[in-house]
N, C-alpha and C positions, 0 to 999 in steps of 0.2 A: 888031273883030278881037281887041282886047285882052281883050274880054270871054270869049270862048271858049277863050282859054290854060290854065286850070285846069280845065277840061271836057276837052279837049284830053291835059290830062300826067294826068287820071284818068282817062281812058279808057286811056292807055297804060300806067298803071300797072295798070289792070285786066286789062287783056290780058297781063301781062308776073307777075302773079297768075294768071292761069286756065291758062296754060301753064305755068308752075312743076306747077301742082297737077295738071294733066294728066298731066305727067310722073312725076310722083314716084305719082299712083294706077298709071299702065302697071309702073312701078320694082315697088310691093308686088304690082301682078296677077302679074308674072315669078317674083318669088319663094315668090309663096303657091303656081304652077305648079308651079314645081321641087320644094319641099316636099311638094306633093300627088305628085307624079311617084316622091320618095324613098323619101314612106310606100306609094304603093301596092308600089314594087318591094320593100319591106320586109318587105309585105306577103305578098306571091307568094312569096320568097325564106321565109319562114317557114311558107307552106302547102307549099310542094314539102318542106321537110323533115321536116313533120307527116305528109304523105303517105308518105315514103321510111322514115321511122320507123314509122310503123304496116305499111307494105310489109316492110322487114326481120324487123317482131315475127312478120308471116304468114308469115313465107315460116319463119320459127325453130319459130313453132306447128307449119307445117305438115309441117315436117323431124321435127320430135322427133313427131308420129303415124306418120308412115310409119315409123320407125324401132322405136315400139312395135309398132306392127300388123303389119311384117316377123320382130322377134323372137319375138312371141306364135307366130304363126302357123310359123316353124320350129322354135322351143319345142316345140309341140301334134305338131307330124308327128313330131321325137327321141323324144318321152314315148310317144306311138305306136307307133314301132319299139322301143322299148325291152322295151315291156309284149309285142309280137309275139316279139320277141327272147327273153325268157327262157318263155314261155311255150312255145314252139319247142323251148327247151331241154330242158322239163321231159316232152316229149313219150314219154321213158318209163316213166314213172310214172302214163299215162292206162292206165284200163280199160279196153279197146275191145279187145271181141269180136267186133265184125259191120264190113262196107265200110260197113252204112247209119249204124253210129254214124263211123264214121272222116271218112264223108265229111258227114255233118251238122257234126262239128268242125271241119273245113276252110271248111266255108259260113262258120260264124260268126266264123271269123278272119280271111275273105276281107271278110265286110264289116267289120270290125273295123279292117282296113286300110287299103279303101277309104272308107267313109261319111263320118268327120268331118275327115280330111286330107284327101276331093276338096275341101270349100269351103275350106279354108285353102290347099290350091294355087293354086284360082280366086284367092282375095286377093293370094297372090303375084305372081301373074303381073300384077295391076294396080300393083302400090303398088311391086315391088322388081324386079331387075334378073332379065333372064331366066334367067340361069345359076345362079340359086338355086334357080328354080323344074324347070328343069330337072334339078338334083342330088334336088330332094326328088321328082319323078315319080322318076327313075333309083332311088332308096331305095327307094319304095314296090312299085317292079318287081321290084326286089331280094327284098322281104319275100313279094312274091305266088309267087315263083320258088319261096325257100326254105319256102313253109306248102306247095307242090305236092311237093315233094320230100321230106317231112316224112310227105303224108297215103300218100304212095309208099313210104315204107317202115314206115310201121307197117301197113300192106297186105301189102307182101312179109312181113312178121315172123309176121302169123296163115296166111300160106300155108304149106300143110304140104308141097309141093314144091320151095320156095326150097333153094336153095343155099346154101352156106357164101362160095363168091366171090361170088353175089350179092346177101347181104349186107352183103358186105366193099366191093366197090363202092359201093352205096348206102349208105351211113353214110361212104361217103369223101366223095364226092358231096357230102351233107346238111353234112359239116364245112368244104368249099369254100362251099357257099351261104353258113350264117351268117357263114363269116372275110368274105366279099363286101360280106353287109350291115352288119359293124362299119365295114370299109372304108370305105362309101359313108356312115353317119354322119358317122365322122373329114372326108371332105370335105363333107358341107355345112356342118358346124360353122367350115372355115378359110373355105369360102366366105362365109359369113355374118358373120363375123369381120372378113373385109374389106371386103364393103359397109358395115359400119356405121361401119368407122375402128378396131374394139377393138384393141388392139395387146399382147398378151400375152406380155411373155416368157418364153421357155422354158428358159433355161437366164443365169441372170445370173452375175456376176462371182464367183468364191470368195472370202468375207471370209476375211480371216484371224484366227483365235481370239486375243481378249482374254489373254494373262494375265495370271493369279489374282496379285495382290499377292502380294510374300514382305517379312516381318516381317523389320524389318532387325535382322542378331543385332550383337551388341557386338564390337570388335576386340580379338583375343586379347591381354591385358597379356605381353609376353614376358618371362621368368624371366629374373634376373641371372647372368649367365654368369661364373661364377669363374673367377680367370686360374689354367690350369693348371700344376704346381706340378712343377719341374725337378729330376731328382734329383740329387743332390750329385754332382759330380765328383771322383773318386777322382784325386790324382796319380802318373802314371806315371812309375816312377825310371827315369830313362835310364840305360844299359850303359854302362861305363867299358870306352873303349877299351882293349886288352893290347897294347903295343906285345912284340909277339915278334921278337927277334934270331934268327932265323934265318937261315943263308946258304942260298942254292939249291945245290941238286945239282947236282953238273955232270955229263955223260954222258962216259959213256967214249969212245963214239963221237964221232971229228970232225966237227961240221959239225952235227950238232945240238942243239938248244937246248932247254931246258925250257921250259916256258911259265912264264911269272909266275904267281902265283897271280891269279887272280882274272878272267884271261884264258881263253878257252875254245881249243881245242886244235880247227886245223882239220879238218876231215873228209880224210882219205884221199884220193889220187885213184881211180879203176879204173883208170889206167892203170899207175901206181907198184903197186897191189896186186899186178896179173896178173905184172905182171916179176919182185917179189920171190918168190913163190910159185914161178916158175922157178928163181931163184937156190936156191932153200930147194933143190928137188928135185933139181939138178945134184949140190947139196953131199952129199946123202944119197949 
């Protein structure tokens, strides 16, 4: 029995070794797991945002074309109406002596209107918001109205029985269509303006003008002011009083007095005046 005691505590030391090491290989499988678990979510967390970055640059690519391919395209239609516009204008300065030339010039400015703005409308109407494309058909209707109203009265002008009000009408008429189609430019242009964000202002704040330095001048040296100069005082000889010995008058009359000199002698009464003036006239 004694023999097997160290067979016995190596066996148990063996076992108490392979459990250890069990454990501690399960310890590093958990953590090589988690670490694989870190990196892959690392991983994904890095692809979604690769994805969402090249998603944003498409969606930035794909915004900044429709926004060329919307301005070209109502660019082309304006440059269109523009050239209808003053050609429109110039409409009396044309030779035309027959309906068949008047209305041959009308053909060519009908397709002139219609041919290469219908495919730049078609584009509109894919790539931009309908209310653009509807302003640029609304123009084009505009410009078809006023080239008809246009070939109408260089018609009426070679007829030899038109009238004076009938051509005051039509040329009133033809000056309502183009004011129309300026009109309807001005809005595609605000509409076009706001689908794309352009933000233009029209009227900014009033700076107020800089001004222009002034050269500082020197401060005037003031002149010594001389103290003004007092003329001699002359002395005045004072009057020596006279003493005069006079006696006062005395009146013959009782009961009245001289005045002193230098006393003033009261006024009269009316009522003393009007009695003496009686006295006076009795005595006569």
């Amino acid at each position: 029995m004694t023999q097997w005691l160290p067979l016995l505590g190596s066996l148990v030391v063996a076992a108490a070794v392979l459990v250890g090491v069990i454990a501690n290989n399960r310890t590093h499988r958990e953590g090589i797991a988690a670490a694989d678990e870190r990196g892959r979510q690392a991983l994904d967390t890095a692809q979604r945002n690769v994805e969402l970055s090249n998603m944003v640059g498409d969606q930035r690519d794909h915004e900044a074309w429709r926004r060329e391919a919307v301005l070209a395209a109502v660019a082309s239609i304006l440059e269109t109406s523009a050239s209808v516009r003053a050609d429109l204008t110039s409409c009396g300065e044309w030779d035309l002596v027959t309906v068949d030339e008047i209305d041959g010039v009308g053909a060519q400015i009908h397709k002139v209107i219609w041919d290469r703005p219908s495919g730049m409308l078609t584009r509109l109407r894919v790539v931009a918001h309908r209310r653009i494309s509807n302003k640029c058909e609304d123009l084009l209707r505009t410009l078809t109205a006023a080239q008809h109203i246009t070939m109408q009265r260089l018609k009426l002008h070679i007829d030899v029985e038109a009238t004076v009000e009938e051509l005051e009408d039509m040329a009133e008429l033809w000056q309502k269509a183009m004011r129309h189609a300026a009109e309807q430019e001005r809005a595609l242009v605000e509409i076009t303006r706001l689908e794309l964000g352009i933000d233009v202002a029209t009227k900014g704040p009033a700076t107020a003008p800089i001004p222009a330095p002034v050269a500082a001048q020197p401060e005037p040296i003031p002149a010594p002011v001389e103290p003004p100069v007092e003329p001699p005082v002359e002395p005045v000889a004072e009057p020596v009083a006279e003493i005069v010995d006079e006696e006062p008058e005395v009146s013959d009359e009782p009961g009245e007095q001289q005045p002193a000199p230098g006393e003033q002698q009261p006024a009269p009464d009316a009522a003393d005046t009007v009695e003496q003036r009686r006295t006076e006239t009795v005595q006569v």
